[in-house]
N, C-alpha and C positions, 0 to 999 in steps of 0.2 A: 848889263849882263846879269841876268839873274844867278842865283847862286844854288847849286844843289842841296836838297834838303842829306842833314844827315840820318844815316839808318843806326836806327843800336837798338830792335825788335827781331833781333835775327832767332827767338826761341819762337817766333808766333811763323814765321817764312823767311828762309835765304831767297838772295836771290841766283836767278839760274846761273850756271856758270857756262861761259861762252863757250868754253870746249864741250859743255852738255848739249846745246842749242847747237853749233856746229853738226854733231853727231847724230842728232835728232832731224836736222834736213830733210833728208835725201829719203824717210820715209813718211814724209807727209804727202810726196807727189810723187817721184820717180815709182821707190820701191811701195807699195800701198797694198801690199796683197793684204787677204785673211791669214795670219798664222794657222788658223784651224783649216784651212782647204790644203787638202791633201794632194790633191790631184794635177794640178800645176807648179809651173815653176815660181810664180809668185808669191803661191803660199808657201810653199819650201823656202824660199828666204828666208822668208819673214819668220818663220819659225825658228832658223835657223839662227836669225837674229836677236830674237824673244830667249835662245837656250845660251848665247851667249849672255846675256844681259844676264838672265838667273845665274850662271854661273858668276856674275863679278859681285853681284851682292851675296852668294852663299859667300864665296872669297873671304869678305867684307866680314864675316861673321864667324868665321870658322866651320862652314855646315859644308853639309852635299848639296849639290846642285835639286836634285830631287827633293830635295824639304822646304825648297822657297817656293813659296804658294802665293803670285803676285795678288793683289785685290785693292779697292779703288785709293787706299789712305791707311794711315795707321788706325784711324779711327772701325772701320771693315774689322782688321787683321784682328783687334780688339774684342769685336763681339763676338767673330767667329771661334775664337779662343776659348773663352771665358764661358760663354751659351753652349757654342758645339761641344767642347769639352765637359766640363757640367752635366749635361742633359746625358752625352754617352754615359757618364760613369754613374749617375743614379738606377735603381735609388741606393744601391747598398753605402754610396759617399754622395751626403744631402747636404754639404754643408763647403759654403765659399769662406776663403778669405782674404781680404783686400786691404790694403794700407789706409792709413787715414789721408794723405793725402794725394793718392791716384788722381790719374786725369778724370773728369767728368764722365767720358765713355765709361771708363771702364767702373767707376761707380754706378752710374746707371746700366750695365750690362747686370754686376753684380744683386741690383735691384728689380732689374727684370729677372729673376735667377730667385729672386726672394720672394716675389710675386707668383711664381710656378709652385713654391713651396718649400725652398730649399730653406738655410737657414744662411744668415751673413755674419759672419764675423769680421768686424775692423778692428784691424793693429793699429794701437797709437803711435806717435814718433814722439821722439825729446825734443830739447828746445833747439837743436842743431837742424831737424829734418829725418832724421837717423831711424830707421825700425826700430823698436822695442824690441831684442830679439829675445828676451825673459816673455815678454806677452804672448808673443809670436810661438814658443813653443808650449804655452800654457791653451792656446788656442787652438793647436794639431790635437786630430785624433785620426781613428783609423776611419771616421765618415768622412774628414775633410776630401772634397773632390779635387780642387785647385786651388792656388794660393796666387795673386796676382801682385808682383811687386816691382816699381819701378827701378832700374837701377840708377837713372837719375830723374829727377824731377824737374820738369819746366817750368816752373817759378822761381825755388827758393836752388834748383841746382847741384842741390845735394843725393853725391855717390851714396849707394847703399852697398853694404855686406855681401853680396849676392854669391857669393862662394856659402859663407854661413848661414844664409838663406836655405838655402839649397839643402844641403846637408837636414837641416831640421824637417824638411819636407820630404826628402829621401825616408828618414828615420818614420814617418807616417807612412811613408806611401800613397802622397800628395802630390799632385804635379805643377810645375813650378810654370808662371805663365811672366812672363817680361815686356812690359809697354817701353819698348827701347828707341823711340821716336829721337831724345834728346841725346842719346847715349853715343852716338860712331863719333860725333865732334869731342868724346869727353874722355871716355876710356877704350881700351881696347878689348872686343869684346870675342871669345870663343865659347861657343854655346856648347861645346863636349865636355871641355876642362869645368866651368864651370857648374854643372849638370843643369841644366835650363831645357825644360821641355819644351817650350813655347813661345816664340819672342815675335812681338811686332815692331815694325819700320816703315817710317814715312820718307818721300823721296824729300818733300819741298825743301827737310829741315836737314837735307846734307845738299843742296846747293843744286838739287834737280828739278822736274819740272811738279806741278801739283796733280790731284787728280792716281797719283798712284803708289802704292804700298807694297809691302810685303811679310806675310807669318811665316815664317821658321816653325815647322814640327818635325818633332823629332820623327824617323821614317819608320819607326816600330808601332805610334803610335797615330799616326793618321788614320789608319781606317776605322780606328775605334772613334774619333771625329764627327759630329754629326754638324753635317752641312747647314747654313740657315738660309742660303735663298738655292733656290732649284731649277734645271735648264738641261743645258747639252753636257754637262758631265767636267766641262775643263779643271784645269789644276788640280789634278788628282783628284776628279770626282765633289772637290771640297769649295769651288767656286765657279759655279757654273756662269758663262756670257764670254765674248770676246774678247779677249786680251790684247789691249792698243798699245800697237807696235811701237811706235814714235815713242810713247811715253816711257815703255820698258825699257826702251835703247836708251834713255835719256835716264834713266834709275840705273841702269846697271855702269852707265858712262862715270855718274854722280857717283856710285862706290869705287870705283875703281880710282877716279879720283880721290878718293878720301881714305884707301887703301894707301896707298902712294906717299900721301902727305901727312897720314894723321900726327905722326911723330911732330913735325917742325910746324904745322899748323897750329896743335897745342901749345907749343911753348910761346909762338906768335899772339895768339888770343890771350893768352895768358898776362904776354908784358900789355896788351892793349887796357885790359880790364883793371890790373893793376894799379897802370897810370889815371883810369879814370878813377878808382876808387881815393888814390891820394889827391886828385883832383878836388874831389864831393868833398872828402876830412877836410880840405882846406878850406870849400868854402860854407860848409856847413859842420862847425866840428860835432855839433848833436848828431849827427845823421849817424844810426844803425844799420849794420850789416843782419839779415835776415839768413839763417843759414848758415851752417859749417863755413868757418875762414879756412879751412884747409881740404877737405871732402867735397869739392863742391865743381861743378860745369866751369872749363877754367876760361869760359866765355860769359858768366851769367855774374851778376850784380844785382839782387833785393835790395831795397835801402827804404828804412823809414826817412822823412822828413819833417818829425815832430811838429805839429800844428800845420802844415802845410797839406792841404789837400790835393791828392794824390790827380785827381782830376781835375781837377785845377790846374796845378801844373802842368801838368801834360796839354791841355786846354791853348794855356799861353804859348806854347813852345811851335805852336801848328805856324807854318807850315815847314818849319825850319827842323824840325828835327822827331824822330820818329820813337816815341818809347811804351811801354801800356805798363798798365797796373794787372796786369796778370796772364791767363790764359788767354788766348783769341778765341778757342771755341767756348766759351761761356760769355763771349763778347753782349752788354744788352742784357745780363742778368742783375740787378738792384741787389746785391748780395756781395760783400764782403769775401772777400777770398778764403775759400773753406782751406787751404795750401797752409796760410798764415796764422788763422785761427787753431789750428790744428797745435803750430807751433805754441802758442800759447797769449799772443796778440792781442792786446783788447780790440774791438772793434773798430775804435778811434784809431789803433795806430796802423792798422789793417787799412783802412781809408788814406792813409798816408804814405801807402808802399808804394813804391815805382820800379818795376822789373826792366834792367837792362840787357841789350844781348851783344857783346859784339861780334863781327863775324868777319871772314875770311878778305872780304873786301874794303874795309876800315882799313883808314890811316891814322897814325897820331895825333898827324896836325888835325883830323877830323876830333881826336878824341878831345885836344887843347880847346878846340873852338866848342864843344860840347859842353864842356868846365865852365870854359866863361861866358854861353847861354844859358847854363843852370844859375851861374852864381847871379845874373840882371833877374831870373826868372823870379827863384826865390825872394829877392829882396824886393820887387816890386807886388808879389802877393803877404810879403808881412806886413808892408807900407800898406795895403791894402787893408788890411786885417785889424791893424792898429789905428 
């Protein structure tokens, strides 16, 4: 009987959850209308369907129903943000600012933004992950357009400021834009209390299906928004094309679940991660934590493993257990983790990072059997080595 491999990449995709898949059914065949046709009763469902689901991810966030503006991935939610936003408010505000260690998207959105003409400013972070928020506020002026910061980060896991964020950007008159992809598994988030103009979410990485997203704009400020692809006008004029029903019922299923549980889910991931990190001390007592020990995704694990190459290990562990050295979408890049170097890494030990995620569906005894495939893994590539 073969043995299931174990999963602990849950920052790169969870997997779906049976009550999403459940829920998602009955409109891949029964119910199948267009949400946009008006005229029947099929589309009236399904629409009807699609403004239930918006409403369990505003829930999910603290917003109105009205400012969740589904589109394909957080990676979508991202450029429209960052670009649409930007471009409205030039030129009298030419000038972005981004974290040093933003997802890819949104670096590259900021660099198509810099390519147009704008100007880029990056915030460095300490050796924890943490904004500079001394930099941060030496960096606002009254050109800054937008400021893009993540409240966690999906590498190294680490919570940001994002109240004091906020605030320093208010004081500009800067709009504050949030790649909150890794965020509903970590903190609890409300986009009013906090002042947060702008915030994106990915379905896969709260346990729903791939393929779909959603931005948060705040509703005073959408129409100043300038759209990046063009069509029939949906989501408030700001993403135009069909909106897949199944998919939305199955995001909005996915918040509502994770509305419900975030409380005891976190404290669950919590002891998981725990136990795996006293695991690694044990058998590697050199092995680094990457990232706030306290601040931090209480599902995520960084870890150097001194001299041990990061792909390497992970190499060896195939097919038995699932971990990466960083981002999934920069999957296939010969490049060192900009996340880590950021922190201050030399490139050697950047090469030796292994990012862990646990998630919702982890057991212990998975995480025990985890322990002692790292600890065979490591001693047969130092035996190697040596």
């Amino acid at each position: 009987m073969s043995i299931r491999p174990i999963y602990l990449d849950n920052h790169a995709t969870t997997p779906t959850d049976p009550h999403v898949v459940e829920a998602m059914l009955p409109w891949w065949n029964d119910q199948f209308g267009n949400p946009h046709s008006s005229d029947h009763w099929f589309g009236w469902t399904a629409n009807q369907a699609v403004d239930e689901a918006r409403s369990s991810v505003a829930q999910l966030i603290c917003a109105e129903p009205n400012e969740i503006i589904f589109t394909s991935g957080a990676t979508e939610a991202n450029n429209l943000a960052i670009v649409g936003a930007a471009r409205a408010r030039h030129p009298h505000r030419s000038r972005v600012v981004v974290s040093a260690i933003e997802h890819k998207c949104v670096l590259e959105s900021a660099a198509q933004l810099g390519r147009e003409g704008f100007a880029v400013d990056i915030v460095p972070v300490d050796g924890d992950g943490q904004v500079r928020l001394d930099r941060l506020s030496d960096l606002l002026t009254d050109k800054t357009a937008i400021v893009s910061i993540m409240p966690v980060n999906n590498e190294i896991g680490s919570i940001q400021p994002i109240d004091e964020i906020s605030k320093l950007c208010v004081s500009a008159g800067a709009w504050l834009h949030c790649d909150a992809a890794q965020a509903p598994a970590a903190i609890a988030l409300d986009v009013a209390s906090c002042g947060i103009d702008l915030l994106s979410l990915s379905s896969h990485k709260i346990y729903g299906p791939m393929g779909i997203g959603a931005l948060f704009a705040r509703a005073d400020i959408q129409s100043s928004i300038q759209p990046i692809n063009y069509g029939g006008g949906q989501e408030q004029g700001l993403r135009s094309g069909t909106i897949p029903t199944p998919l939305c019922v199955g995001f909005g299923e996915a918040a509502h679940l994770m509305s419900e549980s975030f409380e005891d889910e976190a404290i669950f991931l919590r002891q998981l991660r725990d136990a795996l990190w006293e695991g690694i001390r044990r058998i590697s007592p050199t092995a680094c934590l990457n990232g706030s020990a306290t601040r931090r995704h209480p599902a995520n694990l960084n870890v150097t493993f001194s001299g041990c190459d990061a792909s390497a290990l992970i190499g060896s562990l195939q097919p038995h257990m699932a971990l990466s050295t960083g981002s999934a979408c920069t999957t296939g890049i010969p490049e060192p983790s900009h996340v880590l170097t950021a922190l201050g890494l030399s490139l050697e030990d950047a090469e030796c990072s292994v990012r862990f995620g646990v998630g919702r569906f982890n057991s212990m005894d998975e995480i025990q059997n985890a322990v002692k495939m790292l600890d065979v893994a490591i001693k047969d590539l130092s035996q190697a080595v040596a």
